[in-house]
N, C-alpha and C positions, 0 to 999 in steps of 0.2 A: 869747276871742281866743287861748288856749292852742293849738288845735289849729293855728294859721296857724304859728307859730315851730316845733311840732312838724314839722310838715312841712319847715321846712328841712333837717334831718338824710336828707329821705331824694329819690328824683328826681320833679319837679313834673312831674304829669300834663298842666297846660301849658305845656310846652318852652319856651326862650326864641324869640323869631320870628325868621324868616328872612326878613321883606320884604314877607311877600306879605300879604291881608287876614286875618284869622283871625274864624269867626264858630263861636257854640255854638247850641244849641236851648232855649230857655227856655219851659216847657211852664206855659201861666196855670195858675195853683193851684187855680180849679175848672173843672178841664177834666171833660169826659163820656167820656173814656177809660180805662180800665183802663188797671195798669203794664205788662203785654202790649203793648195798642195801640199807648200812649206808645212803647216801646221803638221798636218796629215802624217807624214815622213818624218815629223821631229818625232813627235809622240811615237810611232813604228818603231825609231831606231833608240829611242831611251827605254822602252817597254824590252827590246830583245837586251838592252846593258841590264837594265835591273834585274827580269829573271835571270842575269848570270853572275849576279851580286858584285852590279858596278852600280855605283850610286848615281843619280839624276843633280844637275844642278844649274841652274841658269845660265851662269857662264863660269869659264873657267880655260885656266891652261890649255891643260887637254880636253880633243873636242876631237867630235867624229863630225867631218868635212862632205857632205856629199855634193860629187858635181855633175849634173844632169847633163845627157845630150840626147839629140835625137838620130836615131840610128834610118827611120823613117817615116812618110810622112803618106797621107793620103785622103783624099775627101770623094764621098758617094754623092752622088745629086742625085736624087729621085724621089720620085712621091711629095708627101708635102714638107720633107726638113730633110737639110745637108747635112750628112754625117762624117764628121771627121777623125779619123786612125790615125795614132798615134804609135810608133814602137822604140821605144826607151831606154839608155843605157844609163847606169848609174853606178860612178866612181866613188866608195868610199871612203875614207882613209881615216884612221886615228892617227891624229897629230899634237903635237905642241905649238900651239900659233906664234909662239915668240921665238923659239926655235928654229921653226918651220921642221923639229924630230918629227920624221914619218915612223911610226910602231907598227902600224900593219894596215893593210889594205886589200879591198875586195870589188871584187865589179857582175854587176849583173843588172839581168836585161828584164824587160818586164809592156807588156801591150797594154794600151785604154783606146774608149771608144766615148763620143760621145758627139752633142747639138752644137759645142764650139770648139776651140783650140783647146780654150781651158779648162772646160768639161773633160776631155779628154786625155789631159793630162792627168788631172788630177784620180781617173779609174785608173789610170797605169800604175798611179803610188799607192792608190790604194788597194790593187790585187796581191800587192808583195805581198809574200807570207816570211815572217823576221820571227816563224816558229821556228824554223827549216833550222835541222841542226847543223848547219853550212854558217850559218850566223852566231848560234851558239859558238862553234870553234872559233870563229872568229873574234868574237867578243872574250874569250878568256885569254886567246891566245896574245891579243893584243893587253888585256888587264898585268898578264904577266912580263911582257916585255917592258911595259909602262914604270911596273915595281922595280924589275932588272937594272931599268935605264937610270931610277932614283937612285937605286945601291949604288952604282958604279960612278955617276958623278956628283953627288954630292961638296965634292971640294970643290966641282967646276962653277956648278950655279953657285952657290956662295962666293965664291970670287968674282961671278959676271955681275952677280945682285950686286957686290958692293963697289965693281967699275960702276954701274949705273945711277949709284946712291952717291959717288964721287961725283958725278957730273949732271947730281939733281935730278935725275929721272928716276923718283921715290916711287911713282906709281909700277911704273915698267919693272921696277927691281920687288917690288911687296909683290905685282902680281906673278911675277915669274915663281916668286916661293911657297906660292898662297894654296898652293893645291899637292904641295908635297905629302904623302901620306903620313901619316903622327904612330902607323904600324911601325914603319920602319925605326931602325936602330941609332939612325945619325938625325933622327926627329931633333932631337934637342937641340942641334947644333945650329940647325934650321931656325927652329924655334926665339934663339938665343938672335940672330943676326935677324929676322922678320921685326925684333923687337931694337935693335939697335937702330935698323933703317927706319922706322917709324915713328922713335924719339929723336931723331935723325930730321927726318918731312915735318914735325912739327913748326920748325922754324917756316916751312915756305906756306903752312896749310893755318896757321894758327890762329890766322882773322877769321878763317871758318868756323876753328873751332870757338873761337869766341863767339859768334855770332849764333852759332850752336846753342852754346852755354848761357846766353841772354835770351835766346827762345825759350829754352827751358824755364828759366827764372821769372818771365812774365808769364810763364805759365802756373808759376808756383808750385812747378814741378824741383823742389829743392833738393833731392836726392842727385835727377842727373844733371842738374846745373853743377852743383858740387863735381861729379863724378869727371866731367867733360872739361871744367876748367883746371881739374890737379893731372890730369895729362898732360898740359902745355909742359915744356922743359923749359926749368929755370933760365936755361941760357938762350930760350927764345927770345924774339922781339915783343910777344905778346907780353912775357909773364907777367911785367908788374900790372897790365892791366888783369891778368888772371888772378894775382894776389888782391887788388882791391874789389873784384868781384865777389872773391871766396868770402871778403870782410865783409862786402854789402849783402850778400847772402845771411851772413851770422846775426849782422846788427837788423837787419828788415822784416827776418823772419818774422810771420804771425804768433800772436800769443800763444795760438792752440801748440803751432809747430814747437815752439819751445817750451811750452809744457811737457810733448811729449817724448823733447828731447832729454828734460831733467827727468823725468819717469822711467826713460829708456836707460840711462846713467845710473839711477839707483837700483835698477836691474843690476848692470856689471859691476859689481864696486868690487868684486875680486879680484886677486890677478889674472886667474885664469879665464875668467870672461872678461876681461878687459881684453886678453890677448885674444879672444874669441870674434871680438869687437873689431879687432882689427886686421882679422887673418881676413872678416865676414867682408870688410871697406878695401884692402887690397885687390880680392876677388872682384867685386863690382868694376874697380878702375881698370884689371884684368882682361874680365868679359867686354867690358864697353872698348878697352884698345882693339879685342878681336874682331869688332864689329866694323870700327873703323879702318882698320885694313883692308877685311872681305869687302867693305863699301871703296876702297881707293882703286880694289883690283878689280872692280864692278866696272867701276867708272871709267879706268883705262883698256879692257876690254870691249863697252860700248864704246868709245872713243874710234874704233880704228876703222877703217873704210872700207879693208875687204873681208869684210866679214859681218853676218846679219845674227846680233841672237834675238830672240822673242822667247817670251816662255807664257 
């Protein structure tokens, strides 16, 4: 779980969302495609989500599942190279991985030709055409079931996140919420429990984030040394070392830093920039919790076995 707090220091290749649905490609773990192919087919099937205004993102809840088979098979021998034929059928499905919610799903068939198996494979994924407005339907028609499905249970994952956060599985319970849309109406309620379960996981994750927070600090990176250690919860096991960190931060600091910390003070000496000052530091510790999340649901989605993401 080291690597998920590593990645707070640096920007999460799943951005925080804007609204709209966000879905990744989760490739089963024995797929019959080379890492070529894969590639090939992820990029195909996030290209036909975007033009229909579903967002791309590494990984995530929902993910569109394709499982290849071969419908048949064939090899030419002649002249000076054996050619191998390929003809391919491909299940797709948008799902929820933790769920196993199937939203919708589509099947079709697709021929490659080529000098190996894998050669040949890989022209069959790559003649799909994910213009076809067979795809298009599909891709909204699934975006809107996906919204539907948040409307309608809201109370439910909120109840199952916090069976899972009763029984310590922080990761399983942030990533199940992690990709709810911020469109919807019950956002907040979301929102509100994402943040309870995380102040919640800080007790079992807080050596990381200590170890975080003293990365930073030897790097004299003093902002998110600060920022990473006032996450810890008072009632962690960390915190008193998170308190004597926050003091060794203040007393070590370099002259310059504290130069431009008294400079930055007789800046605010209002009230109203005082309270500017502090709306500006809540935000930071804000942004860096979201970061920490989208890193815990990273983390327990590469974690699981059947399922491949790459991005």
């Amino acid at each position: 779980m080291l690597a998920f707090i590593t990645l707070v220091m640096i920007s999460l290749v799943c951005s925080a969302q804007s609204g709209e649905v966000y879905l990744s490609v989760a490739m089963p773990q024995n797929s019959i495609l080379d890492s070529n192919a894969k590639t090939i087919l992820k990029n195909k099937l996030l290209t036909a989500a975007t033009s229909q205004g579903v967002a791309a993102t590494e990984c995530s809840a929902i993910a569109m599942v394709p499982e290849v088979s071969i419908l048949s098979e064939d090899k030419v021998e002649g002249g000076m190279r054996t050619i191998y034929t390929r003809q391919v059928c491909i299940t797709l499905t948008v799902r929820n991985i933790i769920t196993n919610t199937v939203f919708n799903s589509i099947q079709f068939e697709t021929n490659g030709e080529g000098y190996t198996v894998n050669d040949a494979m890989r022209s069959a994924v790559t003649k799909i055409n994910m213009a076809n407005e067979r795809y298009a339907s599909f891709v909204n028609d699934a975006k809107n079931k996906i919204k539907d499905y948040y409307n309608n249970n809201t109370s439910s994952l909120i109840g199952k996140a916090n069976t899972l956060a009763s029984q310590q599985q922080y990761d399983e319970a942030l990533a199940l919420l992690s990709t709810y849309p911020e469109s919807l109406n019950e956002y907040p309620l979301i929102s509100k429990t994402i943040t309870d379960i995380f102040r919640k996981s800080q007790s079992k994750y807080c050596g990381e984030l200590m170890q975080a927070a003293r990365a930073a600090y030897s790097q004299r990176d003093f902002v998110s040394a600060s920022d990473i250690a006032a996450m810890i919860n008072p009632q962690s096991s960390c915190s008193s070392e998170a308190k004597q960190l926050l003091a060794q931060i203040k007393r070590d600091s370099d002259k310059e830093y504290n130069n431009q910390v008294e400079i930055e003070r007789e800046r605010y000496r209002t009230e109203a920039a005082l309270e500017r000052e502090r709306i500006q530091s809540n935000e930071r510790v804000r942004t860096t919790s979201i970061k920490a999340v989208r890193d815990i649901a990273t983390a327990y989605y590469k974690r699981q076995t059947r399922y491949v993401w790459f991005w």
